[in-house]
N, C-alpha and C positions, 0 to 999 in steps of 0.2 A: 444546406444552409446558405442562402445568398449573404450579399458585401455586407447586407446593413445588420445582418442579427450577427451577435456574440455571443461569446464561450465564458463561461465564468469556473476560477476553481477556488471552491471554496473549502478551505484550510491549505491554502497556498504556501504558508511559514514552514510549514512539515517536510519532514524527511523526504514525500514522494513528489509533493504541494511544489515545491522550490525546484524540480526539473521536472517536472510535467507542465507546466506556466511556461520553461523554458522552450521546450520542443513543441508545445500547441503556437506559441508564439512565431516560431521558423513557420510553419502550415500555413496560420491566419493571420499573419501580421501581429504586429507589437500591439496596435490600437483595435485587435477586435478580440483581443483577453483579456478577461478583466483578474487579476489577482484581490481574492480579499482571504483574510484571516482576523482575528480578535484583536489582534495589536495594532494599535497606529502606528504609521510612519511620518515621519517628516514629507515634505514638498520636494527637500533638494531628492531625496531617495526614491521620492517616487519618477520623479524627472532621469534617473540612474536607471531604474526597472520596469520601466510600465505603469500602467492602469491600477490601480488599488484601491479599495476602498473595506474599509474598517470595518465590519461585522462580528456579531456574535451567532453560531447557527440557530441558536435557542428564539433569538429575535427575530420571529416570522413577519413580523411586521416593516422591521429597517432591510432584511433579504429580498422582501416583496419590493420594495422601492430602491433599494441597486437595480434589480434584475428589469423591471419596467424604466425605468430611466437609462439604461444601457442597451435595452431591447436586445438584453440574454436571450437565447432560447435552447440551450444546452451549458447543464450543469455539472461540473464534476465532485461531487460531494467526497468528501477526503478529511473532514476535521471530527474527529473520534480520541478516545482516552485508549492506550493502546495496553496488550497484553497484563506485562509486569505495573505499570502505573495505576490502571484499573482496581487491579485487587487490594492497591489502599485506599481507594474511594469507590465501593462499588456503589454506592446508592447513585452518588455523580455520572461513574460513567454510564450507568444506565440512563440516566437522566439523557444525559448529550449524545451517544451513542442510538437511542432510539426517538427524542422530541426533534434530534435535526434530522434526523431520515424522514420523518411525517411529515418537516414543515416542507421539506424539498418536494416529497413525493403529491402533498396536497396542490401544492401550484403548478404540477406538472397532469394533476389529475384536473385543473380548472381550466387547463390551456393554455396556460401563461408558459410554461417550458414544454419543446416537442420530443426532448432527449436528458434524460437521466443519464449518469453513472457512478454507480456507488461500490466500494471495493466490501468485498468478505473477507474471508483469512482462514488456513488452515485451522484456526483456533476454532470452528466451529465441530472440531470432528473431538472425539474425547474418548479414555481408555480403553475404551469397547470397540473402538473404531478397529477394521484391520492397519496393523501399522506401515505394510509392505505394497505398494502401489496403491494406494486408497482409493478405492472404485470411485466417479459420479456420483453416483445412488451407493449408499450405504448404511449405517445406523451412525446415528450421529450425538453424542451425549455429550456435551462439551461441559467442563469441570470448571471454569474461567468466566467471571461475567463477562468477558470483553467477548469470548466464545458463542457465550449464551443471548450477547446482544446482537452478532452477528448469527447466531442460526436463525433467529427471531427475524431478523431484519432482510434475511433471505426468503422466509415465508411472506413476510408484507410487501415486499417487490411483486413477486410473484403474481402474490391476492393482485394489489394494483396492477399488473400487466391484466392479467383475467379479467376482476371485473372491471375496470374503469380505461381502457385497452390502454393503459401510461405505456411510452417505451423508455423503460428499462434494463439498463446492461451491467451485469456486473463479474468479476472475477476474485476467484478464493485464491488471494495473494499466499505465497510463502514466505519466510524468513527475506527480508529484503536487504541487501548490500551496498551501497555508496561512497563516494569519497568527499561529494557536494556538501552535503548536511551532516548534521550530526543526526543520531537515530534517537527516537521518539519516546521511550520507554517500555521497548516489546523484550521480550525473552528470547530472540534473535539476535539481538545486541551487540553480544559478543564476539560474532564477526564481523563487523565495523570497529570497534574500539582494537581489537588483536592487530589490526594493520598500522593503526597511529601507534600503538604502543612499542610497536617489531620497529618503528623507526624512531621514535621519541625515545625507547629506554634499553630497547634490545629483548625487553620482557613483559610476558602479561599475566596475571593471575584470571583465570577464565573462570566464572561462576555458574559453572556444567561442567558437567564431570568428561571425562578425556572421549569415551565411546558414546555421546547423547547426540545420534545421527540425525537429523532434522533437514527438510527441505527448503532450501536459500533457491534466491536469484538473487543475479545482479542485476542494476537498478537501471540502467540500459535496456533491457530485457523488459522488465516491468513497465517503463514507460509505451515501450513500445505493443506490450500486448493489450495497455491502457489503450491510447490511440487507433490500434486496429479495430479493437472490438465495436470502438463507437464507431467507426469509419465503415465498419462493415455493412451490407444489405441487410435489414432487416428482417425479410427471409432465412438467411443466414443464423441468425440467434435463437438456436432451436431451445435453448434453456433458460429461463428466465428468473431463477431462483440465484445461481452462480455457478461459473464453471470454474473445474478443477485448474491449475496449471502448475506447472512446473520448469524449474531451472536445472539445479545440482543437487543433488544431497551430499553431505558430509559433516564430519565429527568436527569438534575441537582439537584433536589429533591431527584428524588430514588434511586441516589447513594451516595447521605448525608444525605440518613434513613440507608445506608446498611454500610455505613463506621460508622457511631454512632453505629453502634449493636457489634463495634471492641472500638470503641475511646467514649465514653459517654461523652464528654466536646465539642467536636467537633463542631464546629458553623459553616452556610454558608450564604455571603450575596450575595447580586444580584445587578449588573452595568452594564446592555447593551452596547454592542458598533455596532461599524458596524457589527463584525462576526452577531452579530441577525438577520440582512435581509439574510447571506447567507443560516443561517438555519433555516429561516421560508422558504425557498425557495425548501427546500430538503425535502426528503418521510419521516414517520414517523416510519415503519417497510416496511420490503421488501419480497416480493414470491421468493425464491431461489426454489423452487420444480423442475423446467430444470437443475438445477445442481446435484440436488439431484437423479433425473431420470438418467440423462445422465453418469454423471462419478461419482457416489457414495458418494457426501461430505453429512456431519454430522457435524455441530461442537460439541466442547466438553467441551466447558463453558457456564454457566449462569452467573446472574447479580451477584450471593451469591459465589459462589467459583471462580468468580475470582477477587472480592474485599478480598478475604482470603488470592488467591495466591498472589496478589498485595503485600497487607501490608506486608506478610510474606517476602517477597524477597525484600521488599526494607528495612523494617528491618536488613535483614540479611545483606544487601550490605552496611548499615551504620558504622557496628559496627569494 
């Protein structure tokens, strides 16, 4: 990418949107990212954060005129209805889940963009799936429209990689962790809210049951395997549908044994709701080894140092 083309991320307000803008911005400069999401903002805020500009993904038409007016040429597509949200609107999330992946994928199949990146999600594997290191390649029957809009969405990458040679990169995020944003509406949730709560109340009622083991990362991690992948040789990207990755697994239990080794008063109770079929329905830890092979990721958290960095930084953002 030379000086004069930019990086655009679009659904920038989001959970991942709001530090992925950040650390693309340390790389490229402040003025060669452009932040858009649905919402406007004011002037004085955009003068606080950067470049913005207002979008809807579904408007192929106003994305066409950012992306040309700012001489984008790599896209980070990030604005989707997530897990638990989805399944109150699935007709919507289908809608936005797969009309913005087309409109992105179509300008990058006309030339107008040289680099896609579009996130998958554990959610595309479903109760057939093996739940104990989930292979790569495996059967994949996702129960979740958000699931089934992402397995769908990793086939059309693909197709577009094939025939119309797009490059496209993408990664099958886990349960993500933060302290930046508040989270989106996924069935992972509940380890982001368990840490504001262990310091706001001393307590959290978790809506998963105490043993529902699921694979998390922290969101450190994530940015950063975001970043590599695009960063990496193109050679390099032997998969183009999405690759597996992984951070931590663990329960709602082993993260209300490892927040008590910080908070000693700390209590956790237990009220299933619906999120519990999503994530009985998902892997329990994941094979990320093709990632690992292919373009060199490592993450760089466990369960113990990033419930440290957690408390610490939401601490420090209290005070």
């Amino acid at each position: 990418m030379n000086s004069k083309e930019k990086v655009m991320v679009v659904g920038s307000q989001g959970q991942i949107g709001t530090e992925l803008v950040v650390g693309l911005r340390k790389i490229y400069g402040a003025g060669n990212v452009i932040a858009s999401d649905i919402k406007e903002i004011d002037k004085s805020e955009q003068e606080k954060t950067g470049l913005y500009e207002a979008a809807n993904v579904l408007d192929a038409k106003r994305l066409h005129e950012i992306i040309v007016k700012h001489n984008v040429k790599e896209v980070y597509l990030l604005a989707a209805l997530l897990s638990a949200t989805a399944e109150k609107n699935p007709a919507f999330a289908w809608e936005l889940n797969m009309n913005g992946l087309f409109n992105v994928l179509n300008m990058a199949k006309e030339g107008v963009l040289s680099k896609v990146y579009w996130p998958s999600s554990i959610a595309v594997f479903g109760p057939t799936t093996p739940k104990e290191y989930t292979p790569q390649y495996t059967v994949m029957e996702p129960s979740t429209v958000y699931g089934i809009s992402k397995q769908a969405g990793e086939r059309w990458c693909e197709y577009y990689v094939n025939k119309y040679n797009v490059d496209v990169r993408s990664i099958r995020y886990p349960g993500l962790i933060g302290w930046k944003s508040a989270p989106g509406g996924g069935t992972t949730d509940y380890a982001v809210h368990i840490f504001h709560e262990a310091l706001k109340s001393g307590s959290y009622e978790c809506f998963l049951s105490e043993n529902t083991r699921l694979p998390m990362m922290y969101m450190p991690d994530a940015i950063k395997a975001t970043i590599d992948i695009m960063q990496a040789d193109s050679a390099k990207i032997k998969i183009r549908s999405s690759y597996n990755l992984a951070g931590v697994s663990f329960s709602p239990k082993d993260i209300a044994n490892e927040i008590r080794k910080h908070i000693q008063s700390f209590t956790i109770s237990y009220k299933p709701d619906f999120r519990q079929a999503i994530a009985d329905s998902w892997p329990q830890s994941i094979d990320d080894s093709r990632a690992k092979t292919d373009w060199g990721w490592q993450p760089g958290f466990d369960l113990q140092k990033m419930t440290v960095d957690m408390l610490t930084n939401l601490k420090n953002q209290k005070k």
